[in-house]
C-alpha positions as CSV (number, residue, x, y, z in Angstrom):
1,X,0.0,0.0,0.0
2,X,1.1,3.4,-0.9
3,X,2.1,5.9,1.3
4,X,0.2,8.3,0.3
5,X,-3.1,5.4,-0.5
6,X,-5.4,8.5,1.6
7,X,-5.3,12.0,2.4
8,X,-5.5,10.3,6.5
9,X,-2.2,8.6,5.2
10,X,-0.4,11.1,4.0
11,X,-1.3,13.2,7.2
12,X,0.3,10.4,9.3
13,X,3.3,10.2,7.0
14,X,4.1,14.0,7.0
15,X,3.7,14.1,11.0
16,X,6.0,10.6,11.2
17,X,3.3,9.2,13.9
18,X,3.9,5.5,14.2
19,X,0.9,4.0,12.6
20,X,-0.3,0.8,10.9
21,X,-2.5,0.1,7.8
22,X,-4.8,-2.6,7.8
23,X,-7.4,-3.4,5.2
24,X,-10.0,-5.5,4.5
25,X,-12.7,-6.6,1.5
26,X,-16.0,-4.1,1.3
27,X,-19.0,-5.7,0.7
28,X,-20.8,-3.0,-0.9
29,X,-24.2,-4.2,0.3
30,X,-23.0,-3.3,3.8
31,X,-24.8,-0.4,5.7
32,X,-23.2,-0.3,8.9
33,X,-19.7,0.3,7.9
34,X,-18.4,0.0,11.8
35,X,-19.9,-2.9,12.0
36,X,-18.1,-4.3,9.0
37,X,-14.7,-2.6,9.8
38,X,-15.0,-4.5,13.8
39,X,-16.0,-7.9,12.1
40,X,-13.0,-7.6,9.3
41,X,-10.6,-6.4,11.7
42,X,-11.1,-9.4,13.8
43,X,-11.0,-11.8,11.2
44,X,-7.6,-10.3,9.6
45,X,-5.7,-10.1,12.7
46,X,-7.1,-13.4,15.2
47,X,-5.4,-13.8,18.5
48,X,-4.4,-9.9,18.4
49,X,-7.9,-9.3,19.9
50,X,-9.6,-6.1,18.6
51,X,-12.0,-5.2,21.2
52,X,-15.1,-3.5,19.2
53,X,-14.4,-0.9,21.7
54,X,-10.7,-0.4,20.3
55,X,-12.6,0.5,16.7
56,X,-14.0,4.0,16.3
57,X,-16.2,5.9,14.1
58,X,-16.4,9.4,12.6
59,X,-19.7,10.8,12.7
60,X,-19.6,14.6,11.1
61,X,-22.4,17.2,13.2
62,X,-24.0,20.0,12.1
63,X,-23.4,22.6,14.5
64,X,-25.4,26.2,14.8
65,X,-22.0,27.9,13.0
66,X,-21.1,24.5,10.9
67,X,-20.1,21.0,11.1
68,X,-17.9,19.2,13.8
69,X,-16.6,15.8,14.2
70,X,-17.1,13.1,16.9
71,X,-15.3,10.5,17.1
72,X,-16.4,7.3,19.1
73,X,-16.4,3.2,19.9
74,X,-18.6,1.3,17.0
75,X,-20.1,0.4,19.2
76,X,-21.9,3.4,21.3
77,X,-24.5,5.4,20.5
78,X,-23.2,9.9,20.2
79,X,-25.2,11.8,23.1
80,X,-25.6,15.0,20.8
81,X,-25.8,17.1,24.0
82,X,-22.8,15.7,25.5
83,X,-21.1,16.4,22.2
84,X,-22.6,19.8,21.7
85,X,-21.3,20.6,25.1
86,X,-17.7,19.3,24.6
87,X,-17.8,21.4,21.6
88,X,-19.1,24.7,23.5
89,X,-22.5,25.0,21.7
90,X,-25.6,24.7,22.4
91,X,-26.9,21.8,20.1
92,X,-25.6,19.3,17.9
93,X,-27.3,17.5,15.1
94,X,-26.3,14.4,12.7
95,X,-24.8,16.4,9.2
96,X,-26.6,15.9,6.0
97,X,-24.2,12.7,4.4
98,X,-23.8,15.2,1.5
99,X,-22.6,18.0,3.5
100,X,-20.4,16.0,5.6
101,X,-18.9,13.6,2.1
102,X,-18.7,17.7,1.1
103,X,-16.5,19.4,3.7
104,X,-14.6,16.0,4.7
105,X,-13.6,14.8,1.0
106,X,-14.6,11.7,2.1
107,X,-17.2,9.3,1.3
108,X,-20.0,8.2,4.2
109,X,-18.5,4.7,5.3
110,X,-14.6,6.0,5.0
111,X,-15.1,9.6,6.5
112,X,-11.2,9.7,8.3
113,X,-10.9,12.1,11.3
114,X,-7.4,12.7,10.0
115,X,-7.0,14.2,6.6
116,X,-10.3,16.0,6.4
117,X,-10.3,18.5,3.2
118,X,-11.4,21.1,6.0
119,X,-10.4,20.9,9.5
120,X,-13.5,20.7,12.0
121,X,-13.7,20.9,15.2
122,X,-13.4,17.5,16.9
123,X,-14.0,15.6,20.1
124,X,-13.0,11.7,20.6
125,X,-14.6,10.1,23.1
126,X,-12.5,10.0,26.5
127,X,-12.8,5.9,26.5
128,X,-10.0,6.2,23.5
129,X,-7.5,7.1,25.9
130,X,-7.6,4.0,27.6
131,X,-6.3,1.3,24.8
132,X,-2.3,1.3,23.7
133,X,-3.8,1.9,20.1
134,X,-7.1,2.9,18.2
135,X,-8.3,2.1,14.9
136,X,-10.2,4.1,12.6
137,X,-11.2,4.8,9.5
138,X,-7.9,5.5,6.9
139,X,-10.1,7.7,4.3
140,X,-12.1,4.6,2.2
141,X,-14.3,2.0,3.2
142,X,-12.4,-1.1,3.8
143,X,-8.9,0.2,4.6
144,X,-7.9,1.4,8.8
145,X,-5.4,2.8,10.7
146,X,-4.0,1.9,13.8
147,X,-2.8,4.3,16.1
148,X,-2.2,5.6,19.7
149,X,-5.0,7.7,20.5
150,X,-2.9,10.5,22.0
151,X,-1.6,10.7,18.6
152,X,-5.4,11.0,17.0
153,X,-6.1,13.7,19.3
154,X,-2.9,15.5,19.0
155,X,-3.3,15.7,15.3
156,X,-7.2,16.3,14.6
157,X,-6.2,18.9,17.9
158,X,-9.7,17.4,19.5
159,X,-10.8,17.9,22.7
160,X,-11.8,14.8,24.9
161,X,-15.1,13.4,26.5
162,X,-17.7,11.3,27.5
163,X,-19.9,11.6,24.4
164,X,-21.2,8.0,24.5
165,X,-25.1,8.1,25.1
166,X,-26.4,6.4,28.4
Protein backbone atom coordinates (compact mmCIF):
# COMPACT_ATOMS: atom_id res chain seq x y z
CA UNK A 1 0.00 0.00 0.00
CA UNK A 2 1.09 3.42 -0.94
CA UNK A 3 2.13 5.93 1.29
CA UNK A 4 0.17 8.29 0.32
CA UNK A 5 -3.10 5.40 -0.53
CA UNK A 6 -5.44 8.46 1.56
CA UNK A 7 -5.31 12.00 2.39
CA UNK A 8 -5.47 10.29 6.46
CA UNK A 9 -2.17 8.58 5.20
CA UNK A 10 -0.43 11.10 3.96
CA UNK A 11 -1.28 13.23 7.25
CA UNK A 12 0.28 10.36 9.30
CA UNK A 13 3.31 10.17 6.98
CA UNK A 14 4.06 13.98 6.95
CA UNK A 15 3.69 14.10 11.01
CA UNK A 16 6.01 10.64 11.22
CA UNK A 17 3.27 9.22 13.90
CA UNK A 18 3.90 5.51 14.17
CA UNK A 19 0.90 4.00 12.56
CA UNK A 20 -0.30 0.80 10.92
CA UNK A 21 -2.52 0.09 7.81
CA UNK A 22 -4.82 -2.60 7.78
CA UNK A 23 -7.41 -3.42 5.21
CA UNK A 24 -10.00 -5.49 4.46
CA UNK A 25 -12.69 -6.62 1.51
CA UNK A 26 -16.02 -4.13 1.32
CA UNK A 27 -18.96 -5.73 0.69
CA UNK A 28 -20.83 -2.99 -0.87
CA UNK A 29 -24.16 -4.24 0.31
CA UNK A 30 -22.99 -3.29 3.76
CA UNK A 31 -24.84 -0.35 5.66
CA UNK A 32 -23.23 -0.32 8.88
CA UNK A 33 -19.72 0.29 7.91
CA UNK A 34 -18.39 0.05 11.76
CA UNK A 35 -19.93 -2.93 12.03
CA UNK A 36 -18.14 -4.33 8.97
CA UNK A 37 -14.73 -2.62 9.84
CA UNK A 38 -15.01 -4.49 13.78
CA UNK A 39 -16.04 -7.93 12.10
CA UNK A 40 -13.01 -7.64 9.28
CA UNK A 41 -10.64 -6.42 11.72
CA UNK A 42 -11.09 -9.36 13.83
CA UNK A 43 -11.01 -11.83 11.17
CA UNK A 44 -7.58 -10.31 9.60
CA UNK A 45 -5.67 -10.07 12.71
CA UNK A 46 -7.13 -13.42 15.18
CA UNK A 47 -5.36 -13.76 18.51
CA UNK A 48 -4.37 -9.91 18.38
CA UNK A 49 -7.92 -9.32 19.87
CA UNK A 50 -9.60 -6.14 18.64
CA UNK A 51 -11.99 -5.16 21.17
CA UNK A 52 -15.08 -3.52 19.23
CA UNK A 53 -14.43 -0.85 21.70
CA UNK A 54 -10.74 -0.42 20.33
CA UNK A 55 -12.56 0.48 16.72
CA UNK A 56 -14.00 4.01 16.32
CA UNK A 57 -16.19 5.94 14.15
CA UNK A 58 -16.42 9.35 12.57
CA UNK A 59 -19.69 10.77 12.70
CA UNK A 60 -19.64 14.59 11.10
CA UNK A 61 -22.45 17.19 13.17
CA UNK A 62 -23.99 20.01 12.12
CA UNK A 63 -23.39 22.57 14.48
CA UNK A 64 -25.44 26.24 14.75
CA UNK A 65 -22.01 27.91 13.00
CA UNK A 66 -21.06 24.53 10.95
CA UNK A 67 -20.05 21.03 11.08
CA UNK A 68 -17.91 19.15 13.83
CA UNK A 69 -16.62 15.75 14.19
CA UNK A 70 -17.14 13.12 16.91
CA UNK A 71 -15.31 10.46 17.14
CA UNK A 72 -16.41 7.25 19.15
CA UNK A 73 -16.38 3.17 19.88
CA UNK A 74 -18.57 1.34 17.05
CA UNK A 75 -20.13 0.36 19.16
CA UNK A 76 -21.90 3.37 21.32
CA UNK A 77 -24.46 5.40 20.47
CA UNK A 78 -23.20 9.91 20.20
CA UNK A 79 -25.17 11.77 23.14
CA UNK A 80 -25.63 14.99 20.84
CA UNK A 81 -25.78 17.08 24.01
CA UNK A 82 -22.81 15.72 25.48
CA UNK A 83 -21.12 16.39 22.21
CA UNK A 84 -22.56 19.76 21.71
CA UNK A 85 -21.28 20.58 25.06
CA UNK A 86 -17.71 19.35 24.55
CA UNK A 87 -17.77 21.42 21.57
CA UNK A 88 -19.07 24.68 23.46
CA UNK A 89 -22.55 24.96 21.72
CA UNK A 90 -25.63 24.68 22.45
CA UNK A 91 -26.85 21.77 20.06
CA UNK A 92 -25.56 19.33 17.89
CA UNK A 93 -27.29 17.51 15.06
CA UNK A 94 -26.30 14.42 12.68
CA UNK A 95 -24.75 16.40 9.24
CA UNK A 96 -26.56 15.89 5.98
CA UNK A 97 -24.18 12.65 4.37
CA UNK A 98 -23.82 15.15 1.55
CA UNK A 99 -22.59 18.02 3.47
CA UNK A 100 -20.40 15.96 5.60
CA UNK A 101 -18.86 13.64 2.13
CA UNK A 102 -18.72 17.73 1.07
CA UNK A 103 -16.51 19.38 3.67
CA UNK A 104 -14.61 16.01 4.66
CA UNK A 105 -13.63 14.85 1.02
CA UNK A 106 -14.61 11.72 2.14
CA UNK A 107 -17.16 9.33 1.30
CA UNK A 108 -19.99 8.18 4.15
CA UNK A 109 -18.47 4.71 5.31
CA UNK A 110 -14.59 6.04 5.03
CA UNK A 111 -15.06 9.60 6.51
CA UNK A 112 -11.24 9.68 8.35
CA UNK A 113 -10.94 12.06 11.35
CA UNK A 114 -7.42 12.72 9.99
CA UNK A 115 -7.05 14.23 6.57
CA UNK A 116 -10.25 16.05 6.44
CA UNK A 117 -10.29 18.54 3.17
CA UNK A 118 -11.38 21.11 5.99
CA UNK A 119 -10.40 20.94 9.48
CA UNK A 120 -13.54 20.73 12.02
CA UNK A 121 -13.73 20.94 15.22
CA UNK A 122 -13.37 17.46 16.86
CA UNK A 123 -14.00 15.64 20.05
CA UNK A 124 -13.02 11.70 20.62
CA UNK A 125 -14.57 10.15 23.10
CA UNK A 126 -12.54 10.02 26.55
CA UNK A 127 -12.77 5.94 26.50
CA UNK A 128 -9.97 6.19 23.54
CA UNK A 129 -7.47 7.07 25.88
CA UNK A 130 -7.60 4.02 27.57
CA UNK A 131 -6.27 1.32 24.79
CA UNK A 132 -2.29 1.29 23.69
CA UNK A 133 -3.81 1.87 20.08
CA UNK A 134 -7.14 2.90 18.18
CA UNK A 135 -8.34 2.13 14.94
CA UNK A 136 -10.23 4.10 12.63
CA UNK A 137 -11.20 4.80 9.50
CA UNK A 138 -7.93 5.46 6.88
CA UNK A 139 -10.13 7.66 4.28
CA UNK A 140 -12.12 4.64 2.15
CA UNK A 141 -14.26 1.99 3.21
CA UNK A 142 -12.44 -1.11 3.84
CA UNK A 143 -8.95 0.19 4.65
CA UNK A 144 -7.85 1.44 8.77
CA UNK A 145 -5.41 2.84 10.67
CA UNK A 146 -4.02 1.93 13.82
CA UNK A 147 -2.79 4.35 16.07
CA UNK A 148 -2.16 5.64 19.72
CA UNK A 149 -5.04 7.74 20.51
CA UNK A 150 -2.92 10.50 22.05
CA UNK A 151 -1.58 10.69 18.58
CA UNK A 152 -5.41 10.98 16.98
CA UNK A 153 -6.12 13.74 19.30
CA UNK A 154 -2.94 15.52 18.97
CA UNK A 155 -3.31 15.69 15.32
CA UNK A 156 -7.18 16.33 14.61
CA UNK A 157 -6.21 18.92 17.94
CA UNK A 158 -9.67 17.42 19.51
CA UNK A 159 -10.85 17.93 22.71
CA UNK A 160 -11.79 14.81 24.89
CA UNK A 161 -15.11 13.44 26.53
CA UNK A 162 -17.66 11.33 27.47
CA UNK A 163 -19.88 11.57 24.37
CA UNK A 164 -21.24 7.99 24.49
CA UNK A 165 -25.08 8.11 25.14
CA UNK A 166 -26.35 6.38 28.41
Amino acid sequence: MAAAATPAIARLTRAGVAHQVLAYRHDPRTESFGEEAVHKLAELAPGQDVSPDQVLKTLVLALPAGLAVAVLPVPSRLSLKAAAAALGVPKATMADPAAAQRATGYVVGGISPLGQRRSLPTVVDASALSWDRVLCSAGKRGLEIALAPRDLIALTGAVTADIRAA
